[in-house]
N, C-alpha and C positions, 0 to 999 in steps of 0.2 A: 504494500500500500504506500502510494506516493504521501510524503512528508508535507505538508507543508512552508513554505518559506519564510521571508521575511516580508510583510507586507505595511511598507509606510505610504500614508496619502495625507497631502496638506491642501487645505483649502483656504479661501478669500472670499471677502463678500463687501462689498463696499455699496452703501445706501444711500442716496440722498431724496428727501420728500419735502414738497413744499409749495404752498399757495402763494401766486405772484398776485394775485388779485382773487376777490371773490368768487368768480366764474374760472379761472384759468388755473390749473395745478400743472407741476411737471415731477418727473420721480425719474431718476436714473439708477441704472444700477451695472456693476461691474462686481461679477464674480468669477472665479479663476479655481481651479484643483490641478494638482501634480499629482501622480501614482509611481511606482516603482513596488511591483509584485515581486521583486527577489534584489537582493544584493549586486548580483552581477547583473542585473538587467538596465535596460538605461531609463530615465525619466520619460513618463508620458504628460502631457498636457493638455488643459483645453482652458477656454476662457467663454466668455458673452459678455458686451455690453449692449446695455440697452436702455432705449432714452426714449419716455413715456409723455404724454399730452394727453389731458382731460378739459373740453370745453363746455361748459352749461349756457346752454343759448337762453335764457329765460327757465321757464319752468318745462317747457315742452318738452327741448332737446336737449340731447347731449353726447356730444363726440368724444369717443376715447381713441388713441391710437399710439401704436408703438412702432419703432422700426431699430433692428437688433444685428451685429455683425457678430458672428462667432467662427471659433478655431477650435477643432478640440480630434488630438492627436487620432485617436479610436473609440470605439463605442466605451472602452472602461474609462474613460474619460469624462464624456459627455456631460451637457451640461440642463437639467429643469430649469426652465422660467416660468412662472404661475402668469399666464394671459386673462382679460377681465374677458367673458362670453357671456352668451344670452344668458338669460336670467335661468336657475341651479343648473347648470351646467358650470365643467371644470373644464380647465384646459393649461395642460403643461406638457408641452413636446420637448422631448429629447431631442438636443442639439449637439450634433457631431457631425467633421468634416469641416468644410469651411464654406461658409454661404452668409447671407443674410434672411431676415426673418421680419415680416412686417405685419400690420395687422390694421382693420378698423371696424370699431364699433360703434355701430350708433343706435341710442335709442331716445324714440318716439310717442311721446303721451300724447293721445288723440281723444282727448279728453276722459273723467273718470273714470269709467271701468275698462278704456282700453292701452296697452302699452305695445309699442311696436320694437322688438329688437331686429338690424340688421348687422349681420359679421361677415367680413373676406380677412381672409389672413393667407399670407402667401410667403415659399421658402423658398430660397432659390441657393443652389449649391455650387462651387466652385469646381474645377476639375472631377465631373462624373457626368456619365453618359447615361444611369437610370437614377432611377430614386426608388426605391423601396426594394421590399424582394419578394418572392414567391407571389400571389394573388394580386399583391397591391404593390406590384412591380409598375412601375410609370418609365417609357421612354423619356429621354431629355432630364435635364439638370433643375426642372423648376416643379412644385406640389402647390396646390392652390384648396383652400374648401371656402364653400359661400356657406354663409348659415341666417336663417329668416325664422324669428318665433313671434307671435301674435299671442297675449290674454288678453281673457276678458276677467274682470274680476265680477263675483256676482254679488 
C-alpha cells in the first residue's frame, strides 16, 4: 500500500468591500493557493482576481456584474469564487487553466408580487481547443449559460 507523502498547501485571500455611494458598491477580491503533494515535486499554483459592481437603479432594478482573470497551474489547484445568481440558486465554478470569467445579473421588480431575475455569465479559456469533457465536452475555448427566473409572490 502506497504511503502517503508530504502534502503542504498555502493559501491567500485578499478582500476588499465597499459602498462608493448609496446605489453603487464594488468588492474585489484576489485569492491565490500553492500545493506541492510531495517533497521532490515542484510547486503548483493558481490564483483569480476578480472585481465586482453592484448598481441599484431606484427600487426596481439592479445590476450586478463581475468580470474575473485566473491562472491556476491544474485542477488540484483550482480556484471557487461564490457568483451572486437568480434568486436560491448557488453558483461557484471551478476555475482552472487560464481564461477569464464574466458574469451579469440583473434583477427586475415589476411591481409587488413580481420579480424578474436575468443571468449570462461566460468563461473563456486561454490555450484549449475544448472545454469540458465527456457529455459536456464543448468545441472551442469559450462556455456561456443564460439563466431567466420569474416569481410571483402570492
Amino acid at each position: 500500500m502506497p504511503v502517503p507523502g508530504n502534502y503542504l498547501q498555502q493559501s491567500l485571500l485578499l478582500y476588499y468591500a465597499g459602498a462608493l455611494s448609496p446605489a453603487l458598491e464594488v468588492r474585489t477580491r484576489l485569492q491565490a493557493s500553492r500545493l506541492r503533494l510531495d517533497d521532490d515535486q515542484p510547486w503548483r499554483a493558481g490564483y483569480v482576481l476578480a472585481q465586482d459592481v453592484a448598481y441599484r437603479f431606484g427600487r426596481a432594478l439592479k445590476l450586478t456584474a463581475r468580470y474575473a482573470v485566473f491562472d491556476a497551474d491544474n485542477y488540484d489547484v483550482r480556484q471557487y469564487v461564490y457568483e451572486s445568481d437568480v434568486w436560491l440558486a448557488v453558483s461557484v465554478p471551478a476555475l482552472y487553466g487560464q481564461g477569464t470569467r464574466a458574469y451579469a445579473l440583473v434583477e427586475i421588480r415589476l411591481g409587488k408580487p413580481l420579480t424578474l431575475w436575468l443571468r449570462y455569465a461566460e468563461t473563456r479559456y486561454r490555450h484549449q481547443a475544448t472545454v469540458g469533457s465527456g457529455l459536456e465536452a464543448i468545441q472551442g475555448a469559450e462556455r456561456s449559460e443564460v439563466k431567466a427566473q420569474l416569481r410571483y409572490k402570492f
